[in-house]
C-alpha positions as CSV (number, residue, x, y, z in Angstrom):
1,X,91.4,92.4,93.0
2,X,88.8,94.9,94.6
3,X,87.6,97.7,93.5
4,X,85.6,101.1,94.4
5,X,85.2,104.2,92.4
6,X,84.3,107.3,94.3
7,X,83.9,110.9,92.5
8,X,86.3,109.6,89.8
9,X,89.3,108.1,91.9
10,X,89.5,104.6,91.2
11,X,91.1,102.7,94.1
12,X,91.9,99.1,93.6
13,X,93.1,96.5,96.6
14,X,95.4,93.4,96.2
15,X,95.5,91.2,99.0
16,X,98.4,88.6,99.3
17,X,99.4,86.6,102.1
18,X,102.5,86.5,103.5
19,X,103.3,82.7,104.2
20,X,107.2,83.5,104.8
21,X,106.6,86.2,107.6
22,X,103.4,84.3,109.0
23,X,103.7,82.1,112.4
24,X,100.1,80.4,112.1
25,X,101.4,78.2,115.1
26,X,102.2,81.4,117.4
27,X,98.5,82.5,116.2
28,X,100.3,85.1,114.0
29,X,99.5,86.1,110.2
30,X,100.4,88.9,108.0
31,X,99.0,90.3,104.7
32,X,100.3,92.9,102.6
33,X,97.8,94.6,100.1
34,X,98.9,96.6,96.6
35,X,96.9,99.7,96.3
36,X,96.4,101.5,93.2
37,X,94.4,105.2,93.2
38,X,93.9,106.4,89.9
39,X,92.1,109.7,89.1
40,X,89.8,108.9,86.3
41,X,88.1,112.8,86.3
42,X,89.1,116.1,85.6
43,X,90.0,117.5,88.5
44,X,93.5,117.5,90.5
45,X,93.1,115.8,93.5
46,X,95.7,115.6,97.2
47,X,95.7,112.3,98.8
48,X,95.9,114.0,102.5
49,X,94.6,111.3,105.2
50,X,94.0,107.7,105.5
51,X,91.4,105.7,107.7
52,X,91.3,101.9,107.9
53,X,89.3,99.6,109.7
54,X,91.0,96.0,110.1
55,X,88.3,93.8,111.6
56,X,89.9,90.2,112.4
57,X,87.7,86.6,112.5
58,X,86.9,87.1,116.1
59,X,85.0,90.5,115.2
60,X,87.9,92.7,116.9
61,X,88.2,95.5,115.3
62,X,91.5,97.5,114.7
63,X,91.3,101.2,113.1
64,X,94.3,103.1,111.6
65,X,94.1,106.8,110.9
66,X,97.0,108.8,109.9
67,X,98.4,111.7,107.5
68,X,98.5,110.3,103.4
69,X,100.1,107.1,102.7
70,X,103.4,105.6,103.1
71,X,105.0,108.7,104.3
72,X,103.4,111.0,101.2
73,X,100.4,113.4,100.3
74,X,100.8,111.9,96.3
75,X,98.8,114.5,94.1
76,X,97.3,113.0,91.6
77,X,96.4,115.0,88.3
78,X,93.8,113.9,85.8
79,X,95.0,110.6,84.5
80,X,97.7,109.8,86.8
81,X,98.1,106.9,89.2
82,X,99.8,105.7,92.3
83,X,100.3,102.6,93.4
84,X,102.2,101.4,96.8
85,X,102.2,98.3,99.0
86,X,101.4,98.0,102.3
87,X,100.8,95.5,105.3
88,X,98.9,94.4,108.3
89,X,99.1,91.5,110.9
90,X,96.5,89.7,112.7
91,X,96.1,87.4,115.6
92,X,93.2,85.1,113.0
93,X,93.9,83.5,110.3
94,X,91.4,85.7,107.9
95,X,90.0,89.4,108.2
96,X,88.3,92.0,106.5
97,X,89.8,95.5,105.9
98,X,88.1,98.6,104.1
99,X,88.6,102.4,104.7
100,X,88.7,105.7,103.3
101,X,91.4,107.9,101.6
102,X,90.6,111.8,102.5
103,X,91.2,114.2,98.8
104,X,91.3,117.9,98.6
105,X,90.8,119.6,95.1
106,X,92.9,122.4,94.9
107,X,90.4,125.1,95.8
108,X,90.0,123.1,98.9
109,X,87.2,120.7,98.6
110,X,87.4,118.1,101.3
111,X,85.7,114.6,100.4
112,X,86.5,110.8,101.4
113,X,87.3,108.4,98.6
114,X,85.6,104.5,99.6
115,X,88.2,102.1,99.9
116,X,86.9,98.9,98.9
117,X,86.4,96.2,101.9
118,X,88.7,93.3,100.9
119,X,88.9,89.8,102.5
120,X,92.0,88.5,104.2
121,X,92.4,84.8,103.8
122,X,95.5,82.3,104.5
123,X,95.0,78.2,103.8
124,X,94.5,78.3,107.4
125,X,90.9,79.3,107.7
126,X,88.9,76.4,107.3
127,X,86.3,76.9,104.6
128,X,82.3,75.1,105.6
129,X,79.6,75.3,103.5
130,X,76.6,74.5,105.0
């Protein structure tokens, strides 16, 4: 589990590959990640945009931006939590991914929330230490 706290929003990542919907032979892999956003603060917070930035084992570099997450802004009041699950594909057979979540308070105060980077690994990445 990964985790980054960011003005009292808590995001955690959960990274699990997908061995069942992976084709490591056709140079295809997929991921999905659990997210959980809790608001540890005070304040009322609106989930409103999302950024990622998928970067694959070759060093290309994907980038996702788009309006809350899973089809909702979730508002999330002092205390409360959500939690979805997500996925990506990638031509490699590990990545990284990190990103932001954009929050407005209710008097509208903009900020980005840090989305911890979390590794993607399958058992097909072979692992050297040198």
């Amino acid at each position: 589990m990964y985790t980054a706290i960011t003005r009292d929003i808590r995001v955690s990542v959960d990274p699990i590959y997908l061995e069942d919907q992976s084709q490591p032979e056709d140079g295809q892999y997929v991921w999905a990640y659990h997210v959980r956003i809790e608001n540890i603060g005070t304040q009322t917070v609106t989930l409103r945009h999302r950024y990622w930035r998928i970067t694959d084992a070759r060093g290309k570099v994907h980038e996702v931006r788009g309006a809350g997450v899973v089809g909702e802004q979730p508002i999330l009041e002092p205390g409360a939590v959500f939690e979805y699950t997500s996925g990506t594909p990638l031509g490699t057979p590990s990545g990284i991914m990190l990103g932001t979540y954009s929050m407005e308070t209710p008097e509208g105060d903009e900020f980005d929330v840090a989305i911890p980077a979390f590794s993607l690994d399958s058992p097909y990445m072979p692992v050297s230490i040198q």
